[in-house]
N, C-alpha and C positions, 0 to 999 in steps of 0.2 A: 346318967341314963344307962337302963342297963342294956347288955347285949342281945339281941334278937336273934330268932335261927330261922332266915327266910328261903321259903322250897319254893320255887318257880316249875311253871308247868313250859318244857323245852319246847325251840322251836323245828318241829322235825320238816327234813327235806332229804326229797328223793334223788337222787343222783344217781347217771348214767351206771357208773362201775360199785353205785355200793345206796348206804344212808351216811346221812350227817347229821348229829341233834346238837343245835345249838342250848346248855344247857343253863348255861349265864350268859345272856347276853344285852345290851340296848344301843343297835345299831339301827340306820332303815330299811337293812335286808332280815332284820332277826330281833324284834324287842320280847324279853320275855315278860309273860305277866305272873305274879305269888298271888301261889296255887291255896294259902288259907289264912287265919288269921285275922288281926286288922288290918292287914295294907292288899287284901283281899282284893283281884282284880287290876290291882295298878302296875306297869308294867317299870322297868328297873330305869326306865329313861324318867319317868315320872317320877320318881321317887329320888333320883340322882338331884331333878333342878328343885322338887320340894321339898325333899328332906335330908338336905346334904351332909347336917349332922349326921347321918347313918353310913355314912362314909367318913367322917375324921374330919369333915371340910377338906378336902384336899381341894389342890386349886391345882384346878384342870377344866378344861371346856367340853369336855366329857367323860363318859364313863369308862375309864383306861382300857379296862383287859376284855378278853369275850374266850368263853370255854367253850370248848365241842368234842364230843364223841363221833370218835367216827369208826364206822363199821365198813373197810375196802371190801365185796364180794371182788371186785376185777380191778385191775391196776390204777390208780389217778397217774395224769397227764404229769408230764416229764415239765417241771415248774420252776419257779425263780420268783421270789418276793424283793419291792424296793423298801428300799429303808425310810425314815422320814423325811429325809430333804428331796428325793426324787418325787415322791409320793406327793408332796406336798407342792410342789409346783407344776405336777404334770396328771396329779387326780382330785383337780377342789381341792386344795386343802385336807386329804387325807390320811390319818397316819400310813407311815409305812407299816410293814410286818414282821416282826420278832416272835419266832412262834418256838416251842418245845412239845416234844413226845413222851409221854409216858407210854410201856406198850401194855397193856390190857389181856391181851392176848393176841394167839398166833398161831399159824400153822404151825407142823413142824418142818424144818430147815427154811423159813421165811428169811426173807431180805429186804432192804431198804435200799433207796436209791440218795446216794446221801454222796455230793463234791461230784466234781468232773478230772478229765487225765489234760485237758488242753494246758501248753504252757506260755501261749499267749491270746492277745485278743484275736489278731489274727486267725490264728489258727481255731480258734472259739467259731467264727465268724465262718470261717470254711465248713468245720465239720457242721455245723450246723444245715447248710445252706444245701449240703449234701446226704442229709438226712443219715449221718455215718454217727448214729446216737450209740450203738452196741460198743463203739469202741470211745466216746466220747464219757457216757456216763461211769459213776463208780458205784456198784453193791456191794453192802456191806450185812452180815448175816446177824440176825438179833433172836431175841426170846423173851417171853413175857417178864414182865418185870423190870424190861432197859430202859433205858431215856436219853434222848439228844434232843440238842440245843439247834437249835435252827436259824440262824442268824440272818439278815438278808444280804440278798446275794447269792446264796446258797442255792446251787440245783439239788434239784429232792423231786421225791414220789414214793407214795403209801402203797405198796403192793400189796395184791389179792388174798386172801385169807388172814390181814392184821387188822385189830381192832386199838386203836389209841385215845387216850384221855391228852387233848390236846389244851394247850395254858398260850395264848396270844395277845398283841394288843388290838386295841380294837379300832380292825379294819376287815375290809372283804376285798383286797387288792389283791389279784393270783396274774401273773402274765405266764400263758403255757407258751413252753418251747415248743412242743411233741404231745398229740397226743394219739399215737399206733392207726393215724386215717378214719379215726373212728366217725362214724355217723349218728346226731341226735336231733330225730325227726326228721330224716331222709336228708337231712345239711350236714357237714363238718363243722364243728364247735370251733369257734373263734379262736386263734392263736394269736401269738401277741411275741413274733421272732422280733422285732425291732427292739422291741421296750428290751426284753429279755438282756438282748446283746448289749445295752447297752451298761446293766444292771449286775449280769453277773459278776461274782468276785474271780480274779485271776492274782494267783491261785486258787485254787478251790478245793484243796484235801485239808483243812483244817479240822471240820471236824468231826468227832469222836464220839462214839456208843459207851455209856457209862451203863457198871452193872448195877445196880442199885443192892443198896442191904437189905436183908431182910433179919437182921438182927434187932432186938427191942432199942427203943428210943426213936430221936427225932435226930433225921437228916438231910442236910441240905444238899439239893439237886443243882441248883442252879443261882447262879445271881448276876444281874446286867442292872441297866438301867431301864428297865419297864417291868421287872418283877422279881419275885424270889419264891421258888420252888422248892417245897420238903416233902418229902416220903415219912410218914410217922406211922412207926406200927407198934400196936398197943397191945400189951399181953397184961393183960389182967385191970390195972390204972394207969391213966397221962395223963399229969395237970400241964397243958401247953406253955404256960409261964415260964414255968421249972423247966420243960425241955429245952426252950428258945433261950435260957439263961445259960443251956451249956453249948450250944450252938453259935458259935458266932459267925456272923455273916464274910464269906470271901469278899464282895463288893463293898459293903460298908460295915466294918469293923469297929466303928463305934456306934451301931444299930444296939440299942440296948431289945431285952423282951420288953420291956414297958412300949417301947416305939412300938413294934411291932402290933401289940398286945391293943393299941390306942387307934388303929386303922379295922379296915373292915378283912375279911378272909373268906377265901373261896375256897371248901374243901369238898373233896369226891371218895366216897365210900369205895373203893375199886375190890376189897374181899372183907370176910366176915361181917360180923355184926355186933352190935354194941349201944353203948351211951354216949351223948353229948349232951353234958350238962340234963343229964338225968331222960333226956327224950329219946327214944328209943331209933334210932338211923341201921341201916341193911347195904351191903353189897351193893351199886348200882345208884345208890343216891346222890345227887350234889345236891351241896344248897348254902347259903354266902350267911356269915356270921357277923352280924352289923359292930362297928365301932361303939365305941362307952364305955364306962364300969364294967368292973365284975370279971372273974375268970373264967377259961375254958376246962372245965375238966372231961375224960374217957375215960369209960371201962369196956371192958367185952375185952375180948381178941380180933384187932381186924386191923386193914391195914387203910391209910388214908393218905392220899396226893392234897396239901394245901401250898396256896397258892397267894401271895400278897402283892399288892401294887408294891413298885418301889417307892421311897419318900419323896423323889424328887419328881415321878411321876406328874 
């Protein structure tokens, strides 16, 4: 079977401090449906339980990961995601949340809200209670082109003038600690301090803003157990094969390219413009690269976030 380049039409949503466009996604808050082609119309959750070949068969009870763009105009709420064993006995059966940041773009001198300074629960549990979040959270200052890993547990928030290619598994599980009293539709938006406290990690300055390269070839951003993240920037030709064959995986080191090569991939066009496999792809594009025969080749100059389930996914 050969491989497919399928473009989904995103699911956009308006939110209080900004937009979100779910770009890949089949969840019940966000199914997207491809935008041309044969599989014209059917949305990615349809196509997971009919045509599972087009993912590798992976065996999983759904569709692992879910991509979003997100455009902050005004701060998101001061947050905390559960991981899947919390998630899972205390939301239906949902995953929990392992999510990463590409950043897209940014003001200048932009920050993130990324770990807290508490050194116990306790004290987690007081500062909280007494809304003392200035001295509770941690900023950490970024620029287009960085990326962090987002583990759960992790207190975080997207501040106002950042734009990120965000790579997660697929859930819609957010518990806000904070968020500035704000009002939506003359209400305050639901918090969710219980879950929070029970969830965050202590400590919480693990982790760390990577700068990414922007030198040629293929690099690996990130690797866990629910995905593995590359930055590949292409000056002139990239045959994916060839790159993934000098690339070896931090988490699993004996991931060959053929592994890799034999699942499906999520990649997003975030600059210039080029080829994929002779079709012509722009700045601003995703669109998921189905499992089968056959190789991936690029040309142009431009740079590309791709994204793969993990195997054990």
């Amino acid at each position: 079977m050969d491989k497919e380049i399928l473009f989904f039409e995103p699911v956009h949503k308006e939110m209080i401090w900004g937009t979100e466009d779910w770009v890949i996604a089949a969840h019940n808050n966000g199914d997207c449906k491809v935008k041309e082609g044969k599989f014209k119309g059917k949305t990615l959750s349809e196509l997971w339980w009919d045509r599972l070949d087009l993912f590798g068969n992976m065996e999983s009870d759904r569709f692992p990961l879910l991509l979003k763009v997100i455009d902050a105009k005004d701060d998101l709420s001061i947050q905390v995601h559960p991981d899947d064993a919390y998630a899972s006995k205390h939301e239906n059966g949902s995953f929990g949340k392992t999510e990463c940041w590409y950043i897209l773009d940014c003001k200048e001198d932009a920050t993130l809200v990324i770990g807290h300074n508490a050194k116990s629960r306790e004290e987690l549990c007081k500062l909280i209670d007494n809304h003392n979040f200035k001295y509770l959270i941690k900023e950490v200052p970024i620029k287009k082109g960085d990326f962090v890993q987002i583990p759960p547990g992790t207190v975080h928030a997207i501040k106002g003038g950042v734009k990120i290619l965000e790579t997660q598994q697929n859930s819609d599980i957010t518990y806000r600690v904070y968020d500035y009293d704000r009002l939506q539709d003359g209400k305050p938006r639901q918090m969710h301090v219980e879950q929070s406290k029970a969830v965050i990690n202590i400590p919480g300055d693990s982790t760390k803003i990577l700068q990414t390269s922007n030198e040629e070839g293929l690099h690996e951003l990130v690797a866990c157990d629910h995905y593995t993240v590359y930055k590949l920037n292409v000056r002139n030709q990239a045959d994916l094969r060839e790159e993934l064959s000098k690339c070896t995986s931090s988490n699993e080191p004996d991931l060959s390219a053929d592994d890799v090569m034999s699942g499906f991939l999520m990649i997003s066009v975030t600059d210039g413009a080029g080829l994929i496999n002779g079709k012509p792809i722009h700045a601003g594009q995703t669109f998921l690269v189905t499992a089968g025969e056959g190789d991936i080749t690029f040309g142009g100059t431009m740079t590309l976030i791709i994204s793969t389930p993990a195997q054990s996914s």
